[in-house]
KOLTORTOR-519140 format. One record per residue: residue in one letter; x, y, z of N, C-alpha, C in turn. Coordinates in steps of 0.02 Angstrom, whole numbers, padded with zeros to 5 digits, always signed. Layout:
# residues N
AXYZXYZXYZ
...
# end
This chain:
# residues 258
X+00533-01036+00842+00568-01013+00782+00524-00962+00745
X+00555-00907+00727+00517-00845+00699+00561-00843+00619
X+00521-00821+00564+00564-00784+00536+00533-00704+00505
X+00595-00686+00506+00565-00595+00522+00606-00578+00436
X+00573-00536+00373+00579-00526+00319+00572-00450+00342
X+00603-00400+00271+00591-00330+00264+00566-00340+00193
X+00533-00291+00192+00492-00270+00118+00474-00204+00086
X+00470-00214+00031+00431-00160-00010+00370-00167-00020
X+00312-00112+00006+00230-00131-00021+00203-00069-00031
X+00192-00045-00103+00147+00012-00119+00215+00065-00103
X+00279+00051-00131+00316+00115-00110+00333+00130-00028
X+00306+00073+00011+00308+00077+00072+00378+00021+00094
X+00415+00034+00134+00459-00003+00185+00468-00028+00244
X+00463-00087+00241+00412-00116+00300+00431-00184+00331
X+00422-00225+00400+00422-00259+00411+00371-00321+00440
X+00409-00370+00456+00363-00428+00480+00370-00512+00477
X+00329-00557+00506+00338-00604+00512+00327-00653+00460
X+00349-00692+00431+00328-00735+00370+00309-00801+00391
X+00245-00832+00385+00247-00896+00406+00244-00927+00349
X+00257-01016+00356+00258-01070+00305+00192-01049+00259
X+00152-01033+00261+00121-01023+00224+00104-00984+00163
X+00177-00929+00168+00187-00875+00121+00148-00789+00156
X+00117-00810+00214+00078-00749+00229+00147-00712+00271
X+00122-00666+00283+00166-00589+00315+00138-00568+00349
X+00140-00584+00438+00124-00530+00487+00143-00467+00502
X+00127-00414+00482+00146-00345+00475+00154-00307+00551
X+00229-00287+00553+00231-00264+00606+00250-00183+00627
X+00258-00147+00665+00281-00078+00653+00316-00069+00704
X+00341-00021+00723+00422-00018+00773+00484-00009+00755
X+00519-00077+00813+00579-00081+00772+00592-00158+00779
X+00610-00188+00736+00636-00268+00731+00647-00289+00781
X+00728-00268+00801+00777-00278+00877+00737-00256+00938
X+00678-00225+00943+00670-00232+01017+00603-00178+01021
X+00548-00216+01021+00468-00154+01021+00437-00173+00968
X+00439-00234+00926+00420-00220+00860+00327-00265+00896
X+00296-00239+00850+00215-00243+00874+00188-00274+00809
X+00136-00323+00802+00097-00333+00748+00026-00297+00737
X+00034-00258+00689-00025-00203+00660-00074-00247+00653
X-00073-00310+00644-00166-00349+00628-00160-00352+00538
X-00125-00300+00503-00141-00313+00455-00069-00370+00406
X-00109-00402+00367-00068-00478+00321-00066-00455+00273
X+00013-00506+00242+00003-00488+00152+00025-00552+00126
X+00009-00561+00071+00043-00638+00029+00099-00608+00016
X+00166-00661+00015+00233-00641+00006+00249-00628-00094
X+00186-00659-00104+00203-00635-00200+00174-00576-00204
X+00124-00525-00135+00104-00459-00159+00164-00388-00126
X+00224-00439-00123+00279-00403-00090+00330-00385-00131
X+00386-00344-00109+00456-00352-00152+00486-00372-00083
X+00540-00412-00082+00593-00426-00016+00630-00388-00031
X+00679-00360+00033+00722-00310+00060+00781-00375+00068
X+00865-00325+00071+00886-00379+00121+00833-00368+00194
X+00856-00432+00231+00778-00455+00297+00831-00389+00341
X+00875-00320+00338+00918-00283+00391+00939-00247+00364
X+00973-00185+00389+01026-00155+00356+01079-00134+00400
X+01137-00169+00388+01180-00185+00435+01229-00126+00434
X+01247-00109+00492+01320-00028+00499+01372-00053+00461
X+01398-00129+00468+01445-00172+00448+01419-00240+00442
X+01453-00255+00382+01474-00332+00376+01536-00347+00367
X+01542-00397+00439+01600-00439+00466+01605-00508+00444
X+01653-00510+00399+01661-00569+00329+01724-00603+00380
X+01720-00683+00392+01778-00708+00427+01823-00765+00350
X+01859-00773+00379+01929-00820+00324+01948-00847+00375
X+01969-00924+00367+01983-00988+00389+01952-01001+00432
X+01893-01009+00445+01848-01052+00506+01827-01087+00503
X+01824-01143+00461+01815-01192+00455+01858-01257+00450
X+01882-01314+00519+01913-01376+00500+01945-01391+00447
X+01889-01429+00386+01890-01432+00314+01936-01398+00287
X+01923-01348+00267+01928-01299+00241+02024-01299+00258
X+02028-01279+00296+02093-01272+00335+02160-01317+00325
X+02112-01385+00319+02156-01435+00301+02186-01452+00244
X+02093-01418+00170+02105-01425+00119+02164-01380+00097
X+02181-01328+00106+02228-01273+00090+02292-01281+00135
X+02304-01327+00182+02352-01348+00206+02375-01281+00240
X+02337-01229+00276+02356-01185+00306+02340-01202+00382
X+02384-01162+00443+02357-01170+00515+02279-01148+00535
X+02265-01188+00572+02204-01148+00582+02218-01094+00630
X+02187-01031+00631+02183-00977+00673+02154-00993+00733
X+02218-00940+00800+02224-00940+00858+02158-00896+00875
X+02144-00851+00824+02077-00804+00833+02053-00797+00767
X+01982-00761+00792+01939-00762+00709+01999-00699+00687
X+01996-00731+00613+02034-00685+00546+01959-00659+00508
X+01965-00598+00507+01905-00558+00470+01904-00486+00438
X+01873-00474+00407+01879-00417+00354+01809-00386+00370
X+01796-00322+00308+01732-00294+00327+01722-00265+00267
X+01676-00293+00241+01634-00289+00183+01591-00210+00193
X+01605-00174+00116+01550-00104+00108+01481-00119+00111
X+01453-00086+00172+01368-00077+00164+01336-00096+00096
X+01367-00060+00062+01338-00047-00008+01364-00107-00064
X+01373-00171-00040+01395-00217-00072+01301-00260-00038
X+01297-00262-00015+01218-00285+00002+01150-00286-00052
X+01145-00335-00052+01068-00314-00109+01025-00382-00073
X+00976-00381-00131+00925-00402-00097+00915-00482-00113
X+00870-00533-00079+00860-00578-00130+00820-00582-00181
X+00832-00643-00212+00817-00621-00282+00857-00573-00337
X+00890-00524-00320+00915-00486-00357+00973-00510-00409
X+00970-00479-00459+01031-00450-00511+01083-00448-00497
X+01147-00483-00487+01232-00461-00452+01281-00464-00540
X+01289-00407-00556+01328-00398-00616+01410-00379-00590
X+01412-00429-00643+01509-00409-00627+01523-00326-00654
X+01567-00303-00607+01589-00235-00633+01615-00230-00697
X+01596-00190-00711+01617-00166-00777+01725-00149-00769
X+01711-00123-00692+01799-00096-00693+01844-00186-00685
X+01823-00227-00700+01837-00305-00665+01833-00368-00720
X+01879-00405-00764+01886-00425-00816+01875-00518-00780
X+01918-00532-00704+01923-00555-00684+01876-00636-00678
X+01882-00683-00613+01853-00724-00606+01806-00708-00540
X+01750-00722-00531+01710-00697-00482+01691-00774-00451
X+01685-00771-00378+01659-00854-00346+01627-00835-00318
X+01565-00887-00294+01517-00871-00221+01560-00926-00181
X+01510-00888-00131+01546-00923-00036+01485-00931-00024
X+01440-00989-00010+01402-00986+00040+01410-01011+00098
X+01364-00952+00165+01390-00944+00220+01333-00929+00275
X+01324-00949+00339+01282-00926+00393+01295-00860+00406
X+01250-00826+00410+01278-00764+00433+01230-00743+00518
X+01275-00710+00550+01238-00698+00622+01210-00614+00606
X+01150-00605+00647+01101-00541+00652+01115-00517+00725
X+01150-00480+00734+01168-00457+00813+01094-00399+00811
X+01054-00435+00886+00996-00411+00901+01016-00331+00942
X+01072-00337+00996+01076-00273+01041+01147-00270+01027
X+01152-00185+01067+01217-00180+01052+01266-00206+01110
X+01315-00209+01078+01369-00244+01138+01435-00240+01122
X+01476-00264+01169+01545-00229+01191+01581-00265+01237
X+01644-00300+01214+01654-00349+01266+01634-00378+01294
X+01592-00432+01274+01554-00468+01312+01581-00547+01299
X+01547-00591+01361+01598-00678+01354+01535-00695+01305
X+01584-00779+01275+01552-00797+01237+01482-00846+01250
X+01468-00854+01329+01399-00866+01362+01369-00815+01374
X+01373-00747+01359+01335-00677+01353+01312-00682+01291
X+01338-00705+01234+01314-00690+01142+01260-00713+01126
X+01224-00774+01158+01168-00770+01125+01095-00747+01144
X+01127-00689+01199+01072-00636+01226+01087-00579+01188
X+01131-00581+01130+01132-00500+01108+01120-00515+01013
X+01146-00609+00993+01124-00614+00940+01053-00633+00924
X+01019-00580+00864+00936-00585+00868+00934-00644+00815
X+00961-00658+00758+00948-00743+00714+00989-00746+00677
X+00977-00756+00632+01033-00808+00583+00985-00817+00509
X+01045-00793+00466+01031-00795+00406+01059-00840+00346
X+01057-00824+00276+01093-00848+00233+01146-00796+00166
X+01197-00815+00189+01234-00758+00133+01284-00794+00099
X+01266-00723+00033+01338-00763-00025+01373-00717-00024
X+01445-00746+00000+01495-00693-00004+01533-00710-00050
X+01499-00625-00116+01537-00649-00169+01598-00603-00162
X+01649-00649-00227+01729-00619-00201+01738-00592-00287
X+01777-00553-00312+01846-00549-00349+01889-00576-00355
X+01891-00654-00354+01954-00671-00315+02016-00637-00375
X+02021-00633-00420+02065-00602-00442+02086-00531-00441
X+02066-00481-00384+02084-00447-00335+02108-00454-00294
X+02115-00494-00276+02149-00528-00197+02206-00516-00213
X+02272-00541-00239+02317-00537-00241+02356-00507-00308
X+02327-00458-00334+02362-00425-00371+02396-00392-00369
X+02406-00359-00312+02468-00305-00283+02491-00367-00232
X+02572-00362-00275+02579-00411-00204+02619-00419-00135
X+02617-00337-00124+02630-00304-00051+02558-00289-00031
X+02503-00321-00045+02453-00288+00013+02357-00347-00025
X+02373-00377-00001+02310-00443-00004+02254-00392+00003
X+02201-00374-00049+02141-00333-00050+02082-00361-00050
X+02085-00397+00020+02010-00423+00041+01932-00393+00047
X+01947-00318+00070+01903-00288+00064+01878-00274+00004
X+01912-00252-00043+01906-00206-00116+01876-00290-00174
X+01900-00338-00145+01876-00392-00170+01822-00435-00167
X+01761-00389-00105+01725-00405-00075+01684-00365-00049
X+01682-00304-00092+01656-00254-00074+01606-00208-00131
X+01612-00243-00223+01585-00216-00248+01518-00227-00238
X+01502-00172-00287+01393-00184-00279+01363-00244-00306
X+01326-00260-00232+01304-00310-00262+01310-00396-00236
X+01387-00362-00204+01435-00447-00171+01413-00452-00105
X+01374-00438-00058+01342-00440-00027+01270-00475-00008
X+01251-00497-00047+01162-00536-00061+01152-00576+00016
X+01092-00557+00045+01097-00607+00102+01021-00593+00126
X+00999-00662+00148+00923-00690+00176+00881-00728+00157
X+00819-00755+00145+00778-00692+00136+00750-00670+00195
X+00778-00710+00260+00745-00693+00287+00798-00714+00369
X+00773-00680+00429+00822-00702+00476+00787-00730+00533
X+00811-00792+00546+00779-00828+00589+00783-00835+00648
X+00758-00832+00705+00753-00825+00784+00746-00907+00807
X+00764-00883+00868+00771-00993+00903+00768-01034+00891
X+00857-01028+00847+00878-01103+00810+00938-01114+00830
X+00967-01156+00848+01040-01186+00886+01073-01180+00798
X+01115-01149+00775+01144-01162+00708+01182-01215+00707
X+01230-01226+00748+01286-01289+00763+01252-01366+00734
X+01172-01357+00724+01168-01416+00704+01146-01410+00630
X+01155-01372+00602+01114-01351+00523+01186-01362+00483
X+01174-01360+00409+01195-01391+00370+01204-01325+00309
X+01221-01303+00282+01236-01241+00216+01263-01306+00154
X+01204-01302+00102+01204-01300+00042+01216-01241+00012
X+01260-01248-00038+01267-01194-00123+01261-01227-00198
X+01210-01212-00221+01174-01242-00279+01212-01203-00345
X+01250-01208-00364+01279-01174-00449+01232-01198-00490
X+01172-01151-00550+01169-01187-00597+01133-01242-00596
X+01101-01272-00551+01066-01340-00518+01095-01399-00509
X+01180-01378-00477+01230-01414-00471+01246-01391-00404
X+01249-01458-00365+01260-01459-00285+01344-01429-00282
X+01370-01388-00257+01432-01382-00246+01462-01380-00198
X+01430-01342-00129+01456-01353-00068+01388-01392-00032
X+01420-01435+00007+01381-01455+00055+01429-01482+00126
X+01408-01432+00169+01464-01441+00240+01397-01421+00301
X+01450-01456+00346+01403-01437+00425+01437-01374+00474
X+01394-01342+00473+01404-01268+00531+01436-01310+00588
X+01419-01351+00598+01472-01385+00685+01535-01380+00665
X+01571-01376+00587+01636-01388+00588+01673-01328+00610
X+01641-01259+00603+01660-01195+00613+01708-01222+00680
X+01771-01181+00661+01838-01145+00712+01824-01134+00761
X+01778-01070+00759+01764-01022+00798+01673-01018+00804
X+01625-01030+00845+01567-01038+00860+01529-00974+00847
X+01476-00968+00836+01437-00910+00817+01437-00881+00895
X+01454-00908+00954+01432-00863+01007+01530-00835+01016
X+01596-00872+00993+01658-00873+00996+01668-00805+00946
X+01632-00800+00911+01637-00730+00861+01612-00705+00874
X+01542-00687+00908+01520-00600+00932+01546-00597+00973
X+01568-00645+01044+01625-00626+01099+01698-00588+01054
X+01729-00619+01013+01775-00584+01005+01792-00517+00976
X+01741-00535+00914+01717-00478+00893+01701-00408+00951
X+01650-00412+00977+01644-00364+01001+01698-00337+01055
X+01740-00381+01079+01807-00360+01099+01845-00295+01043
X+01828-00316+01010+01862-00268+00948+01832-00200+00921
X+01738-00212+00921+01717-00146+00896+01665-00176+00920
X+01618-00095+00928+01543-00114+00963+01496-00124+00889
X+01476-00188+00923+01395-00214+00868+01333-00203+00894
X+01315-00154+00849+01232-00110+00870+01194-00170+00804
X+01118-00168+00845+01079-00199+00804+01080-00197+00746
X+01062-00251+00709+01072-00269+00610+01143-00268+00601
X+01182-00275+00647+01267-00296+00612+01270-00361+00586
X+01286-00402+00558+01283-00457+00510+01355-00474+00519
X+01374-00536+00556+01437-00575+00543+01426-00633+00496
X+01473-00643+00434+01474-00692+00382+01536-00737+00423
X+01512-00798+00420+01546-00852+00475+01601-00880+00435
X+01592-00862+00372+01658-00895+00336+01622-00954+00305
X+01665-00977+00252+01657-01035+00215+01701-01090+00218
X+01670-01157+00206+01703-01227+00183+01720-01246+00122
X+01759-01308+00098+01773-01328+00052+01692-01300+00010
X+01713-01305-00062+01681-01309-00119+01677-01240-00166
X+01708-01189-00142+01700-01132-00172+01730-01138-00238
X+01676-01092-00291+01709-01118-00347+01701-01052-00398
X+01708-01065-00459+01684-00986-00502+01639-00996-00534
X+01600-00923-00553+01532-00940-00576+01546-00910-00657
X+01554-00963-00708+01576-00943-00768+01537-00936-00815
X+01449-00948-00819+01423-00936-00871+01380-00874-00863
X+01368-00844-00933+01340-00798-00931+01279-00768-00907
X+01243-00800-00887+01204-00796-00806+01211-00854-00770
X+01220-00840-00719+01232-00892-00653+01162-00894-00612
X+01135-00941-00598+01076-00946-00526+01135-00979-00489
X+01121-00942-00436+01158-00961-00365+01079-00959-00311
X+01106-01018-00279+01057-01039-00216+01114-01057-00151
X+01092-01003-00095+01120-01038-00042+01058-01052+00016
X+01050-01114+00029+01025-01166+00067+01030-01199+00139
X+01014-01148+00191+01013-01186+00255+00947-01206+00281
X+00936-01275+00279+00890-01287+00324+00865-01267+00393
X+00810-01254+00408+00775-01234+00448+00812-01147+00449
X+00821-01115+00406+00787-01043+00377+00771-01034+00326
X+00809-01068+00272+00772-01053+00205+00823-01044+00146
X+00831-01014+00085+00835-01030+00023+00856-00952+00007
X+00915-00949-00012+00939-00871-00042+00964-00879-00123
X+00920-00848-00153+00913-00865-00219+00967-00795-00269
X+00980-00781-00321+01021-00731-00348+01036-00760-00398
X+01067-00738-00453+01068-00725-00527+01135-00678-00520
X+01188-00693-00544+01231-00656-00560+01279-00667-00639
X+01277-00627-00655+01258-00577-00731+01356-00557-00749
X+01392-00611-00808+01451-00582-00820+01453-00521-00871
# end
C-alpha cells in the first residue's frame, strides 16, 4: 500500500510518497508511470496539499448503491447511471467550499470512494480494470440539490455539481487496497452521518471502469466518484467542517462557507 499526495513547496508543484509518519518522499516524472524518488524529504506541515491529480473528467455515478436504492424506493440500474462533473469544481483538501453567490438554495455533501485510473483505456472487461486503475481516493460530492429539479423538463445534474469548489477530493490516493472491503464515513460538524460499506456498491469499482470506458477513453488522473449511500444530508450552518473517512486511505477534511 502506497499513498501518493501532490503539493505546493516554495512556489514549486510537486509530487510524492507520504508515509505514516507525516514525511514526503519526493519524486519527479510522472505519477502514472516513471515516477522516480529524488532522495530528497519534507514534513507534510512544511507543505501545502494539491488535490493528490488533476483529472480530464470527473465521472460522478447516481444509484449504486443497494441501500440507497431501496431507501428511495427506486429500481436499481441495469448499468452505471452517471454524470460529469467541471474540472474546475475540484479544490483541494483542506480548502474553503463557499456557496455561490448566484445560489440561495440548499447545498449537501455525498461522501464517496472515488477511483484514480492509472493508464489509458478503452473497452476493456471488467478483469482488465484493475491493471489500468492506479488507487483510490476520498471525495465529497457536493450538490445544489436545489438545482436539480428546477426546470422541470430537464434534471440539471451537471450544473448542480459542477460549481467551484463541489469537487474536494483526497488527500491523498492510495495503491494496493481491495476497496470492496473498506467502509466510507461522513462526519457533519462532529456528527457521524453516513456510515456504509463499499461491498454494497451496484456496480464494482472494476464493473465501472469496464463500462465506463466502453463509453469514453480514460487517460491517467480521470477520477470516477462511485456514488453514494443512505445518509446524505444538508449542510446548514454557517460554516460547516465536513470529514470524509475511509479507512485504510485516510481523512478528507473541508470547511464549507454559506
Amino acid at each position: 500500500m502506497t499513498n501518493w499526495v501532490r503539493f505546493r513547496h516554495h512556489d514549486h508543484m510537486c509530487f510524492g510518497t507520504l508515509a505514516d509518519d507525516g514525511e514526503i518522499a519526493v519524486h519527479n516524472g510522472d505519477m502514472f508511470g516513471g515516477a522516480k524518488p529524488t532522495g530528497q524529504y519534507l514534513k507534510l506541515s512544511d507543505v501545502t496539499l494539491l488535490a493528490p491529480c488533476a483529472p480530464s473528467k470527473m465521472i460522478a455515478l447516481w444509484n449504486n448503491f443497494h441501500a440507497l436504492a431501496a431507501k428511495l424506493n427506486v429500481p436499481e440500474p441495469k448499468e452505471p447511471l452517471y454524470l460529469l462533473k467541471s474540472p474546475s469544481s475540484i479544490t483541494a483538501p483542506g480548502a474553503v467550499v463557499r456557496k455561490p453567490v448566484s445560489y440561495e438554495g440548499k447545498t449537501t455533501y455525498e461522501g464517496e470512494l472515488g477511483i484514480v485510473i492509472g493508464k489509458t483505456c478503452s473497452n476493456i472487461s471488467p478483469d482488465q480494470a484493475d491493471a489500468v486503475i492506479f488507487g483510490y481516493t476520498c471525495v465529497n460530492d457536493i450538490t445544489a440539490s436545489d438545482v436539480l429539479n428546477r426546470d422541470s423538463t430537464f434534471p440539471q445534474w451537471a450544473r448542480a455539481k459542477s460549481f467551484d469548489g463541489f469537487g474536494p477530493f483526497g488527500p491523498v490516493i492510495t495503491t494496493g487496497i481491495d476497496p470492496a472491503t473498506l467502509h466510507i464515513r461522513t462526519i457533519l460538524n462532529g456528527e457521524e452521518r453516513q456510515n456504509y460499506p463499499i461491498s454494497d456498491m451496484i456496480f464494482s469499482a472494476q464493473r465501472l471502469v469496464s463500462a465506463i470506458s466502453h463509453d469514453m477513453t480514460l487517460v491517467p488522473g480521470d477520477l470516477i466518484c462511485c456514488g453514494t449511500s443512505v445518509g446524505v444530508g444538508v449542510m446548514k450552518e454557517p460554516v460547516n467542517t465536513v470529514t470524509i473517512a475511509i479507512d485504510g486511505i485516510g481523512e478528507l477534511h473541508n470547511e464549507f462557507h454559506q
